[in-house]
C-alpha positions as CSV (number, residue, x, y, z in Angstrom):
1,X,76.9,156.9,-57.7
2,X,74.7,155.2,-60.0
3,X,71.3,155.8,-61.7
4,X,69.5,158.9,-61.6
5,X,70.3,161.1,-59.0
6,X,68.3,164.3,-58.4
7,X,70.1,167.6,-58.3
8,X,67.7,169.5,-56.2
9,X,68.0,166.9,-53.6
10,X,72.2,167.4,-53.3
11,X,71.8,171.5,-54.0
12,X,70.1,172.1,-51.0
13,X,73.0,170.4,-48.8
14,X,75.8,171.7,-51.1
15,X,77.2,173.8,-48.0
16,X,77.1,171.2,-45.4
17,X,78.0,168.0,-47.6
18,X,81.6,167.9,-45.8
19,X,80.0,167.8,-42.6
20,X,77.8,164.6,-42.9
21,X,78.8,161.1,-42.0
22,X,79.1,158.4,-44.3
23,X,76.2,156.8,-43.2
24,X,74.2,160.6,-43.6
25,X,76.0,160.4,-47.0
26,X,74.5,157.1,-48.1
27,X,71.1,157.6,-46.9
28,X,70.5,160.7,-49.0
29,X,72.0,159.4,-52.0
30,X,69.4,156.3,-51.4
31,X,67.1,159.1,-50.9
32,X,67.9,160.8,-54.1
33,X,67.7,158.0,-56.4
34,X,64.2,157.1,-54.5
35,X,65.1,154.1,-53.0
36,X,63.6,152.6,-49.9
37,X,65.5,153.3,-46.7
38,X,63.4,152.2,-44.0
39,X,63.3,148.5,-43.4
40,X,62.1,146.5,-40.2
41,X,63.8,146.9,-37.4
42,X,62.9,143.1,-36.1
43,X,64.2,141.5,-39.4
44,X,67.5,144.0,-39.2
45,X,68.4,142.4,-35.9
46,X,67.1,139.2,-36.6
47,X,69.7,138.5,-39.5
48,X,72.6,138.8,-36.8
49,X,71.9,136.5,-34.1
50,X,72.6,133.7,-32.7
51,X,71.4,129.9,-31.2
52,X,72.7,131.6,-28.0
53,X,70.9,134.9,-28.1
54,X,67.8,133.2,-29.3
55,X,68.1,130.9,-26.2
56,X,68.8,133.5,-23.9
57,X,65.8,135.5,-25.2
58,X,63.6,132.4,-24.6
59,X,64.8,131.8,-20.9
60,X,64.4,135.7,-19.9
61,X,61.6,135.6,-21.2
62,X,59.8,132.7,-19.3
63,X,61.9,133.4,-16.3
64,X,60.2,137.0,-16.3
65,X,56.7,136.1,-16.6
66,X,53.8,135.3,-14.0
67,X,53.7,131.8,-15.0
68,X,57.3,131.2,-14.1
69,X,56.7,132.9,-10.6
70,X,53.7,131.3,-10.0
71,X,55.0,127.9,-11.0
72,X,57.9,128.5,-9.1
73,X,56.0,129.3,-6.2
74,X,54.0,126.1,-6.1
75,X,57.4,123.8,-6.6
76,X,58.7,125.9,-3.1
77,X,55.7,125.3,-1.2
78,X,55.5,122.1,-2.1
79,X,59.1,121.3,-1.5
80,X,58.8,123.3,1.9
81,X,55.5,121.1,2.9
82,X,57.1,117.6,1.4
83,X,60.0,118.3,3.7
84,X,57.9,119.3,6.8
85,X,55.1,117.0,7.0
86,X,57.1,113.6,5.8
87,X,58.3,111.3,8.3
88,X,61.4,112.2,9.4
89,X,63.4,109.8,8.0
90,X,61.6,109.8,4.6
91,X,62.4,113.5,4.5
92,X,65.5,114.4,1.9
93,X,65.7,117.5,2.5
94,X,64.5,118.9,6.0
95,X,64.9,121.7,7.6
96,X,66.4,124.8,7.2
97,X,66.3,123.1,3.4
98,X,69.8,123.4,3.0
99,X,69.6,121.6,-0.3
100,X,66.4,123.7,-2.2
101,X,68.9,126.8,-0.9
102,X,71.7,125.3,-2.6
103,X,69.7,124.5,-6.0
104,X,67.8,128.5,-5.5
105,X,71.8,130.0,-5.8
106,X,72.7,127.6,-8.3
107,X,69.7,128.3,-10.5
108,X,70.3,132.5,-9.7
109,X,74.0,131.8,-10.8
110,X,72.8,130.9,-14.2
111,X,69.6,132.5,-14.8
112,X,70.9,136.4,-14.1
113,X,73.7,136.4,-16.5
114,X,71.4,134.6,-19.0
115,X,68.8,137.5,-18.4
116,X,71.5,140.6,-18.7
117,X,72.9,139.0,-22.2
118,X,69.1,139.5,-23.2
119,X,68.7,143.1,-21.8
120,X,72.0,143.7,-23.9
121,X,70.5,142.2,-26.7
122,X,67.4,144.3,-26.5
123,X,69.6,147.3,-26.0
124,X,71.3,146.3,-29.4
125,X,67.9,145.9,-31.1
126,X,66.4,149.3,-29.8
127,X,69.9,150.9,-31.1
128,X,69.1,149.4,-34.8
129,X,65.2,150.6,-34.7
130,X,66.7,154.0,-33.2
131,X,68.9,154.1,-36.5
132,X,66.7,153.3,-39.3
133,X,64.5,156.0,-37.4
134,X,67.2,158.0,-38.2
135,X,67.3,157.6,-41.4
136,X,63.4,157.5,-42.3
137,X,63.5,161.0,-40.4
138,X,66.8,161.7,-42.5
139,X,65.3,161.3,-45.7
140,X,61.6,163.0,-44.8
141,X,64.1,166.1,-44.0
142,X,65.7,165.6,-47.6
143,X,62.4,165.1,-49.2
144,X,60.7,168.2,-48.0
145,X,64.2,170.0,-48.4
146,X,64.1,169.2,-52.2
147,X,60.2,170.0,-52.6
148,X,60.9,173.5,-50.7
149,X,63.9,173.8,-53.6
150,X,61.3,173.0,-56.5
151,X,58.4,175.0,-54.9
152,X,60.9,178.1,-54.7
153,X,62.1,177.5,-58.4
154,X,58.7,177.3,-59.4
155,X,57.5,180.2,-58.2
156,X,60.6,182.7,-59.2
157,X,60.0,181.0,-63.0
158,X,56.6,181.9,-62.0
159,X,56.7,185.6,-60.9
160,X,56.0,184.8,-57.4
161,X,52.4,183.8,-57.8
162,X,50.3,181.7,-55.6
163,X,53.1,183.1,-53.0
164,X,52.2,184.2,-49.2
């Protein structure tokens, strides 16, 4: 460990120091030399993806909005009244539309696996933000740990006054 490291902050978890995980470990010896430990949970993830993820981010994310549906909507009635109300044999699709059911599956082929690898993603994003939590809550619990410590000192050097 380097710089200066307060004792009070390590006396209070003497007994349970075995029991913490590295990552526990690190935090409160961040903690103890007052270094920052929370950091943005965006920027975190943000430093670990990908063209790919971005992409698949960008495409669940306009294929899940109102626009998209609404857009969508308007391209299927339009294909649907194109194919009605032409002449029959300007028509290149009639039908039962065989050919705008063919495109619909080939465009749910790609589009759902696209969407889950972004659900995943956002899973993996909530799981960093849930750990730097962690560890902003892990060193609160350290900090008001070591200022119980100091209080207590304090007021045995003290006599006791100002207790109760």
């Amino acid at each position: 460990m380097q710089g200066p490291v307060d004792p009070v902050s390590f006396e209070v978890l003497k007994e349970s120091w075995d029991r913490l995980t590295e990552r526990e470990r690190q935090v409160i010896e961040r903690a103890s030399r007052r270094l920052s430990v929370p950091r943005d949970a965006e920027q975190a993830y943000a430093e670990t993806t990908t063209f790919g993820d971005r992409l698949a981010d960008r495409v669940a994310s306009v294929g899940g909005s109102w626009s998209f549906v609404v857009a969508f909507g308007l391209f299927l009635l339009v294909w649907a009244s194109l194919n009605r109300w032409l002449p029959a044999g300007q028509r290149f699709d009639p039908y039962p539309f065989i050919f705008l059911n063919l495109l619909l599956s080939m465009l749910a082929a790609v589009q759902a696996p696209i969407i889950m690898m972004s659900q995943n993603r956002q899973a993996a994003k909530d799981r960093v933000a849930a750990r730097l939590d962690y560890e902003v809550n892990l060193k609160a619990e350290l900090e008001i740990a070591a200022l119980h410590a100091k209080i207590d000192r304090l007021a045995a050097r003290t006599g006791g006054a100002g207790e109760g």
